[in-house]
C-alpha positions in Angstrom: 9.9 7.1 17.4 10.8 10.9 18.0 7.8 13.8 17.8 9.3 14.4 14.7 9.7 10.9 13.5 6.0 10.5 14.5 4.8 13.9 12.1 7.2 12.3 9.2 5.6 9.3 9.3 1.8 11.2 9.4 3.1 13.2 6.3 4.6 9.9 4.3 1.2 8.1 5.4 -1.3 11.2 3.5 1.0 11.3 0.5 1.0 7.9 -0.5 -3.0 7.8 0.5 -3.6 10.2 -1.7 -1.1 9.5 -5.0 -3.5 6.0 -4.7 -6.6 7.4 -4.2 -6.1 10.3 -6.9 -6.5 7.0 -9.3 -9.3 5.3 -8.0 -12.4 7.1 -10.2 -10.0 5.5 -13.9 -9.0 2.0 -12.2 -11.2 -0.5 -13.9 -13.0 -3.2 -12.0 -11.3 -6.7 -12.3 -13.9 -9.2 -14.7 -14.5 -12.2 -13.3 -12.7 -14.2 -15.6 -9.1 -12.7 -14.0 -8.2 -16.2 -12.5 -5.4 -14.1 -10.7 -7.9 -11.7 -8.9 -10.1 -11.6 -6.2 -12.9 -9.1 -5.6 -13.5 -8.2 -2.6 -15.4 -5.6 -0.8 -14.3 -3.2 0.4 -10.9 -3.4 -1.6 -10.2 -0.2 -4.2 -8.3 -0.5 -7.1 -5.8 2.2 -8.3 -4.8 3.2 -11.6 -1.3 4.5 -9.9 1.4 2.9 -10.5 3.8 1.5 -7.5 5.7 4.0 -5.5 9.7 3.5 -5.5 11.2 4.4 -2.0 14.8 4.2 -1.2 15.5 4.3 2.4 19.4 3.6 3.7 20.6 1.9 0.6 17.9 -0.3 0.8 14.8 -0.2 -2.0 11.4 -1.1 -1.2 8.2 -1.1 -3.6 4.6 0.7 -2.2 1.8 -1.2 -4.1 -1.0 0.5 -2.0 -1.9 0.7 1.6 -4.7 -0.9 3.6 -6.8 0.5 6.6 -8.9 -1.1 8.9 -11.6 0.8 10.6 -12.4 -1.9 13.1 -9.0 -2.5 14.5 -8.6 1.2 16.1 -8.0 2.6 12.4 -4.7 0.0 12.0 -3.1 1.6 8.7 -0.7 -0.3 6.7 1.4 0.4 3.5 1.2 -2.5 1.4 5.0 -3.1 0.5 7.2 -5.5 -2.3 10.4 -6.1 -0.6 13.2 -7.7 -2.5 14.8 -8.3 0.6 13.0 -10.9 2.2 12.1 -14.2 0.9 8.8 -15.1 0.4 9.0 -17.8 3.1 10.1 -14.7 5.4 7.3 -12.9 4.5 4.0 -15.0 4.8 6.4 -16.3 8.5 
């Protein structure tokens, strides 16, 4: 990526940290008895709903993002992507 490609993607990364976090405090702690989710530690729950991005024609769907301390700060945006198949996906 370009310098400037590099500072987009710096800016796009803080938004979408913060539009998630700003929901954190209201996002209510999944009871046990959801069969669908699993609680684990450190994982944060948001009260935002999903981000809607359209990048060349193409749509993609930001659920929340995911960082890593011990792996040199790895930072992912976790993404719903009608354009892959599942098998695709978990490849």
């Amino acid at each position: 990526a370009s310098g400037g490609g590099a500072v987009r993607h710096e800016q796009l990364w803080k938004w979408v940290r913060q539009y998630f976090d700003e929901g954190v405090e209201k996002a209510p702690k999944p009871q046990s008895s959801d069969q669908f989710l699993v609680w684990r530690e450190p994982a944060v729950f948001s009260s935002r709903p999903p981000l809607y991005l359209q990048h060349q024609g193409h749509s993609r769907t930001v659920v929340g993002y995911a960082e890593r301390e011990g792996d040199k700060g790895v930072r992912q945006l976790l993404i719903l992507d009608p354009g892959y198949e599942a098998q695709e996906i978990q490849g």
